[in-house]
N, C-alpha and C positions, 0 to 999 in steps of 0.2 A: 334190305330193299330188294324188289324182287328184279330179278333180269330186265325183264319186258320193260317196270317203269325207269329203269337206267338207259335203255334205249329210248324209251319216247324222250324223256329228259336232255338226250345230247340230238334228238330230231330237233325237239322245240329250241335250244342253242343252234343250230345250223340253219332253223327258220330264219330268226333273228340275224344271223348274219350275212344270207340269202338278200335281206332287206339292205343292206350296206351298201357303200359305194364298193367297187366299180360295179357290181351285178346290175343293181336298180339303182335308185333314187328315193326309196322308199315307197313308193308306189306299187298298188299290184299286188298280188298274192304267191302263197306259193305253197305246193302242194308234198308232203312226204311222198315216193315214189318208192323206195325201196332200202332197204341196207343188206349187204351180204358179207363175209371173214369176221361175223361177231366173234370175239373170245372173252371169255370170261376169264380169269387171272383168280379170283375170291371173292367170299361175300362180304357183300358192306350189310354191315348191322346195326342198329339203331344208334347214335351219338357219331356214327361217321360223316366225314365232310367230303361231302365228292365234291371235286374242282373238274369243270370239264372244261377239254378244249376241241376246236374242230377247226381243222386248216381244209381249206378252198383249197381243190386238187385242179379243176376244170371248169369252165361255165364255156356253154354252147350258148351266145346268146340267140343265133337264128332259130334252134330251137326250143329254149326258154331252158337249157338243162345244164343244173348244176351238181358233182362231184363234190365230193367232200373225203375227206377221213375223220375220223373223232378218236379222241382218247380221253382215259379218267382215269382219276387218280383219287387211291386216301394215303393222307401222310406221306404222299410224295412215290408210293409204293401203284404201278399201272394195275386196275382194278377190270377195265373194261378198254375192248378196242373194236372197231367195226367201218366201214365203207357207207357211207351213205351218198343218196340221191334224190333231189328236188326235181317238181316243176313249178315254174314260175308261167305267171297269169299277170298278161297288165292289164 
């Protein structure tokens, strides 16, 4: 799986939980704004299961910006890691 789509992958996870309580109410949008400290660990190659997670570092609600970290895993083994950042739009 190529880099780029393991990052949009754990953006689109981070959306989804952007949308959660306490940030929103599900209402509203939210916008990818940035990720930076990506690392790559190894390639995931066809028949791998990536399990991603992404823990809420920060949420500015006054100005609609939320922090993140993400990680992923195959076979329990860390594949990818990187910083990520929202905007939210109500």
């Amino acid at each position: 799986m190529p880099g780029v789509l393991q990052v949009e992958a754990m953006a689109q996870v981070g959306g989804i939980v952007a949308l959660q309580e306490p940030i929103t109410d599900g209402k509203g949008d939210f916008f990818f704004a940035g990720v930076n400290n990506v690392k790559w660990r190894r390639p995931v190659v066809p028949g791998d299961t990536l399990v991603m997670e992404m823990e809420l570092v920060a949420f500015k609600a006054r100005f609609g910006l939320v922090k993140m970290k993400g990680v992923a895993y195959v076979d329990g083994q860390k594949v990818v890691e990187g910083d990520f950042q929202f905007a939210m739009v109500k």
